[in-house]
Every structure is written in C-alpha cells, then in structure tokens.
C-alpha positions in Angstrom: 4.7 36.4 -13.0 7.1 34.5 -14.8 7.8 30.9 -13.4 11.1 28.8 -13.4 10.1 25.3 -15.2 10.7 21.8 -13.4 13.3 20.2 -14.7 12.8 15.6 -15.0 16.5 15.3 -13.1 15.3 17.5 -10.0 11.7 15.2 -9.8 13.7 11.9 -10.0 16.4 13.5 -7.2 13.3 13.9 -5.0 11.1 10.9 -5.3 14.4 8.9 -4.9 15.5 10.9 -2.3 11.6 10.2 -0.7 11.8 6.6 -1.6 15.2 5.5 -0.2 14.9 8.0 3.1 18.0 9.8 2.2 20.5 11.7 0.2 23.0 8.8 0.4 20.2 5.6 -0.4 18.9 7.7 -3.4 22.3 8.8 -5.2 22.9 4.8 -6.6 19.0 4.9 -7.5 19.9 8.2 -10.0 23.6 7.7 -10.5 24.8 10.7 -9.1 27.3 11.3 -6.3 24.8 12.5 -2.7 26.1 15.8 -3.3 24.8 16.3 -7.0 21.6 14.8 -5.4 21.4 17.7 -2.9 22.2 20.4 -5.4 19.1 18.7 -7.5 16.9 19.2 -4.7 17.5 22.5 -3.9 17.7 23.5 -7.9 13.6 22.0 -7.1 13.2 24.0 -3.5 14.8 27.5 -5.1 12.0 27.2 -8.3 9.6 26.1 -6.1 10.3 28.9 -3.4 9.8 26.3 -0.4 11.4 23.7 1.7 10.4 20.4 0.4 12.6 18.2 2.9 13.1 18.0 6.6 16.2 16.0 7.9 14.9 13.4 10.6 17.3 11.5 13.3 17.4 8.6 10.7 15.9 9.7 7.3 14.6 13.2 5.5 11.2 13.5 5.8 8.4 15.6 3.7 6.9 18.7 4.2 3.4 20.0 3.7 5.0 20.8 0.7 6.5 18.2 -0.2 3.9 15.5 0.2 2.0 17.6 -2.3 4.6 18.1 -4.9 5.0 14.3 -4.3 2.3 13.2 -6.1 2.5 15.5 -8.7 5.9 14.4 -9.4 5.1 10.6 -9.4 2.6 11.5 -12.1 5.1 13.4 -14.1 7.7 11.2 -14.2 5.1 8.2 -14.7 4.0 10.4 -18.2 7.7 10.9 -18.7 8.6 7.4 -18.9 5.2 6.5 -20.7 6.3 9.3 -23.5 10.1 7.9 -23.9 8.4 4.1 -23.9 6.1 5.0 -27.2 9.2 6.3 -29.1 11.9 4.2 -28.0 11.1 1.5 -25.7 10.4 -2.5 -26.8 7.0 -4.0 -27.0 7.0 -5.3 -23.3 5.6 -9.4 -24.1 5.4 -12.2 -21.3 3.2 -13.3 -17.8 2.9 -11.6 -14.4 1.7 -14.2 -12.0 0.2 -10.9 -9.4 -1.5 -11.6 -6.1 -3.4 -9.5 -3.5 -5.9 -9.8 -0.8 -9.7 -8.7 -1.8 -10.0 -5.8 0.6 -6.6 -4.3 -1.7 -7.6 -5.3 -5.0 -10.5 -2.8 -5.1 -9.1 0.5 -3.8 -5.0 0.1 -4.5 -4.5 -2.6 -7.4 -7.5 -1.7 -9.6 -5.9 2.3 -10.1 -2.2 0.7 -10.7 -3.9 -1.7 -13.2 -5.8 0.6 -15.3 -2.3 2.8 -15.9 -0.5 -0.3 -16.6 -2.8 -2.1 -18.9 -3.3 0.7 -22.2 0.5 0.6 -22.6 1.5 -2.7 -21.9 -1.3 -4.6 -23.7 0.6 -7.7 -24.6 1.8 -8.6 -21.2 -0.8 -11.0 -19.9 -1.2 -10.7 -15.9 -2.6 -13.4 -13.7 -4.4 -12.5 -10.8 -4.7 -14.3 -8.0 -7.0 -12.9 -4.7 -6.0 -14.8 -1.4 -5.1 -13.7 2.1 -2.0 -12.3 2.5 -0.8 -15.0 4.8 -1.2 -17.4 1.6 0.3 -15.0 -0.7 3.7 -14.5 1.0 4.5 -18.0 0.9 3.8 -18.3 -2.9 5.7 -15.1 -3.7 9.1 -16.5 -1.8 8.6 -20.2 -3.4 8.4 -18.5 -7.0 4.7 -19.6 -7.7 3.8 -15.9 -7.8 5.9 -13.1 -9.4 4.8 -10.1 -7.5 2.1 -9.6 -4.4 0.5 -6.6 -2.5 -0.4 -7.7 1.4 -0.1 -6.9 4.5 3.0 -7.5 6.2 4.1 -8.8 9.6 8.4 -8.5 9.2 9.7 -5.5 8.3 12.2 -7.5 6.1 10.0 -8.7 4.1 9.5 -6.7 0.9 9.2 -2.6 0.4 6.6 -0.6 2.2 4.5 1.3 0.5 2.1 2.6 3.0 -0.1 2.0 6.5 -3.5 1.1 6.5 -6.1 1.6 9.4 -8.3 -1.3 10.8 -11.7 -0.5 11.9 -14.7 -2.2 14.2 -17.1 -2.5 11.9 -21.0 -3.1 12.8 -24.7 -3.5 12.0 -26.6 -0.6 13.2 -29.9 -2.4 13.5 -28.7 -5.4 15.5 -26.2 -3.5 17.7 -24.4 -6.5 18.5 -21.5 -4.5 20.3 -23.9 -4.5 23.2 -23.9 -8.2 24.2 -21.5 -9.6 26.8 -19.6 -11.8 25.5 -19.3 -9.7 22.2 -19.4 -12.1 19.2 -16.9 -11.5 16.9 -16.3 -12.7 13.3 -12.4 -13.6 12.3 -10.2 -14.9 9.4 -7.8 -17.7 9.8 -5.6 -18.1 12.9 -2.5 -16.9 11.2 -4.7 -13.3 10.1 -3.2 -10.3 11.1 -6.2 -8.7 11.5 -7.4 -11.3 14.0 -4.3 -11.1 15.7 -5.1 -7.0 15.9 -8.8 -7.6 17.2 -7.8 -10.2 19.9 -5.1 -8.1 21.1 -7.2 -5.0 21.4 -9.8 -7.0 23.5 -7.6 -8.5 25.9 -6.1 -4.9 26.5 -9.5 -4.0 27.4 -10.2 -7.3 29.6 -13.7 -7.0 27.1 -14.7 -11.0 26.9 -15.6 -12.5 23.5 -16.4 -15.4 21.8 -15.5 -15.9 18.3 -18.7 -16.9 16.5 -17.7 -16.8 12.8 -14.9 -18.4 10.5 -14.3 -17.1 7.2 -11.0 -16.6 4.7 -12.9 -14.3 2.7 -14.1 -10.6 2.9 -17.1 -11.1 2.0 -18.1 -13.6 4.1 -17.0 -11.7 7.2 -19.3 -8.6 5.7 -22.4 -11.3 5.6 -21.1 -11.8 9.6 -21.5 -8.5 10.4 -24.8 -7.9 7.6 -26.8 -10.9 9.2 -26.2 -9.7 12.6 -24.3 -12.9 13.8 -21.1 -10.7 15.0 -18.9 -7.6 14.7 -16.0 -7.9 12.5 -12.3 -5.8 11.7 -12.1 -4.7 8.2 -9.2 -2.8 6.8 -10.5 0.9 6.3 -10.2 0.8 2.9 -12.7 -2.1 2.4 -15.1 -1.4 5.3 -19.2 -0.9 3.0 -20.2 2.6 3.6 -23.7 0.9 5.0 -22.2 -0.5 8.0 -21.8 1.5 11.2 -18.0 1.8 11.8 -17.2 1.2 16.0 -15.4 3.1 18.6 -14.9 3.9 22.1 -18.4 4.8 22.6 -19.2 1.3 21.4 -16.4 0.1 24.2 -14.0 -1.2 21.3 -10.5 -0.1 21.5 -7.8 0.7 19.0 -5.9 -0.9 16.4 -3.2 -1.7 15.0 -2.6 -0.4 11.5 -1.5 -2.8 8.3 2.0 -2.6 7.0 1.3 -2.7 3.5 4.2 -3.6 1.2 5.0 -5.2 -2.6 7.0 -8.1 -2.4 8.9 -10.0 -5.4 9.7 -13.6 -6.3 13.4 -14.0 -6.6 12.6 -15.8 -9.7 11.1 -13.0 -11.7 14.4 -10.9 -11.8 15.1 -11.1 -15.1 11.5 -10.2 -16.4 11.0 -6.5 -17.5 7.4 -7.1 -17.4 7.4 -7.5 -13.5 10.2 -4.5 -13.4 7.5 -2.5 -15.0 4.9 -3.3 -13.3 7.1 -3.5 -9.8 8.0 0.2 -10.6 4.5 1.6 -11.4 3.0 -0.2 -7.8 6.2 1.7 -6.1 5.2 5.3 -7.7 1.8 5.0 -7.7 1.3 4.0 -3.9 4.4 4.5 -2.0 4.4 7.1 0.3 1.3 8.4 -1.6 -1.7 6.7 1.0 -2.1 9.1 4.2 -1.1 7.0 7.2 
C-alpha cells in the first residue's frame, strides 16, 4: 500500500493550530490567511485518513489521533529546523541566564537541554535552580532571561502543561497515622503548601507543620527520617517512598500550572528565541495532564 507523504507546511499548520487553540490564533504564527490554515489541516487529515481536530466551545482540541501525531510532528519539525540551521543558519553566540525549580530540572529541562546543547555549542547557558516563587520575580526584573515554574496567574507566561501533586510517605514510620499529622512544607508563598493546607482543611484533618525547607531535597530527608509527610510534584516524588491516598485519609490536589516565562529584556537575543522555541515544542501540550 502506497502512502501519501507529510508535507512540513501541513505539520507547522497543526502544531500552530495546537499551540495557539485555533484556526484564527495560528494563521499570524504561519503567515497564512485561517482559511489556507484549514485547507492545510485537512490536506494532513485526508493523508492521514483521520480526524486530527475536534472544535471545542472556545478552542480546537486533539484527538486520540492527534495527540499522537503531535509528537511526532514536534520532532519532525524540530529535525527540520536543525537540517535548515546546519546549511544556512548563523553560528548562534551569546548567554541564557535559565532558571527552574529542582523537582523540573531533572525530568523536563534536562531532555530540552540535551537537544539544544550539540547544535548550539557556543551559546553559554546559566542555570540557576530556585523555587519558582523566586524565579518569577527575577524573570520580570530582567535578572533572568527565561524560567520554567510553576505558575499561580494565568497571565503570567505560556502554559506548557499540568503537573500532579502527590502525598508522599515513609512506609516504615507510617506517619500518616498520627493525629495531628506532621507535615513538611516549603516557604509560605509555595504553591504546593498552599495545595496541602487547602486539601487538609477541606477534610477538617488537623496538622502541625513540623519541617521548613526551600529545597527538595530537604523535604525528601522530612519524609526519609520519618519526621513528617510531605507534597512533591509527581514528577520528582523517589520511587522508594510510598505515595498517599484516600486510604491513608489524605485528600486531593491541586495540579501545577507549569509554564515558560521570558524577561522583557531578552527580546532581541536569538539565543533565548531558540532556546524559548525548543522548551515550547518539546513540552507543550506534549506531558499528559
């Protein structure tokens, strides 16, 4: 069976169809009038035989099939742009001042880093890991150039995905058992104490906060030494500790808005444009929910 090929136009009419939430918010992003934009997509629906696009009350949304062809395209047009760099583009030179929480770098920057390093090797990037309630400040004052943290405004920066929080726990102490429930935490301003306290008082559970620490790792000691349970973003809860529930009479919570945001200041810089792009088709819309 013979196969119609993918053409670059139809992949870049999709992910910035995906990425703006709609035929009209991607047609500037491709420069092409929203109905040249629909006839890309379904040129990319006829070869693919399938529906790729569902329109919402407010924004298309993705199929099955089109969250899979979604990362596939990301990739291709990631290559694509790679190829046309090596022929034609300039030597990318100058500084990205980058920042991100710990319980990010690991799992989201480290993938991102690894494409962008081997072709942009004379762009020197300084990384800075602090909690994302000292990173946004930095990033709007111009100190930093580009973060990844968790968000609490919608305005503030792009979205690139949600990430879950967990009750995380030490099977040998059981400490979810005592009354109060000791509890580990990060600075007032936290998010993720915010969640935690939240999800208690909806339960009318009593606690008592017996641990202060900025750091990831010191809330993982917390919960290691048996001093307290702790919330942890999914992504950077240790596979050794026992993650909590209902049964363990913890309730939900809330989920991390995870978004890039950029320093007025670095506007001009291709360097932060490139690397800006590649954190936008690498992990937007790409992390399950």
């Amino acid at each position: 069976m013979t196969f119609q090929d993918l053409q670059i136009d139809w992949l870049k009419c999709f992910v910035a169809v995906v990425d703006a939430g709609s035929l009209s918010g991607a047609a500037p992003e491709v420069h092409r009038s929203q109905s040249a934009v629909s006839m890309q997509i379904k040129k990319l629906e006829a070869a693919l035989e399938c529906q790729l696009l569902l329109r919402g009350p407010r924004q298309h949304q993705l199929t099955p099939q089109g969250q899979i062809l979604l990362g596939y395209a990301r990739r291709m047009l990631d290559l694509h742009a790679e190829t046309q760099a090596a022929f034609h583009g300039e030597e990318l030179k100058g500084r990205i001042r980058l920042g991100v929480p710990d319980d990010y770098a690991a799992r989201y920057l480290t993938p991102v880093l690894k494409r962008f390093a081997p072709n942009f090797g004379a762009v020197e990037i300084e990384l800075y890991c602090e909690q994302s309630t000292s990173l946004i400040p930095r990033v709007k004052s111009g100190d930093l150039d580009l973060v990844l943290v968790s968000r609490d405004n919608p305005r503030q920066g792009t979205l690139l995905f949600h990430e879950p929080m967990v009750w995380v726990g030490e099977a040998q102490f059981q400490v979810w058992r005592r009354d109060p429930l000791p509890i580990a935490v990060y600075e007032d301003a936290s998010l993720a104490k915010r969640s935690a306290l939240r999800s208690l008082a909806l339960q009318g559970r009593r606690y008592k906060v017996v641990y202060n620490s900025s750091s990831l790792a010191g809330q993982i000691a917390a919960v290691e030494s048996g001093l307290a349970v702790a919330v942890l973003t999914q992504c950077s809860a240790p596979p050794h500790l026992e993650i909590l529930g209902s049964e363990h009479h913890l309730g939900p919570l809330d989920p991390m808005e995870v978004a890039v945001l950029r320093s007025r200041a670095s506007r001009g810089s291709k360097a932060v444009d490139s690397l800006h792009a590649l954190l936008l088709r690498t992990l937007r819309l790409s992390v399950p929910a």
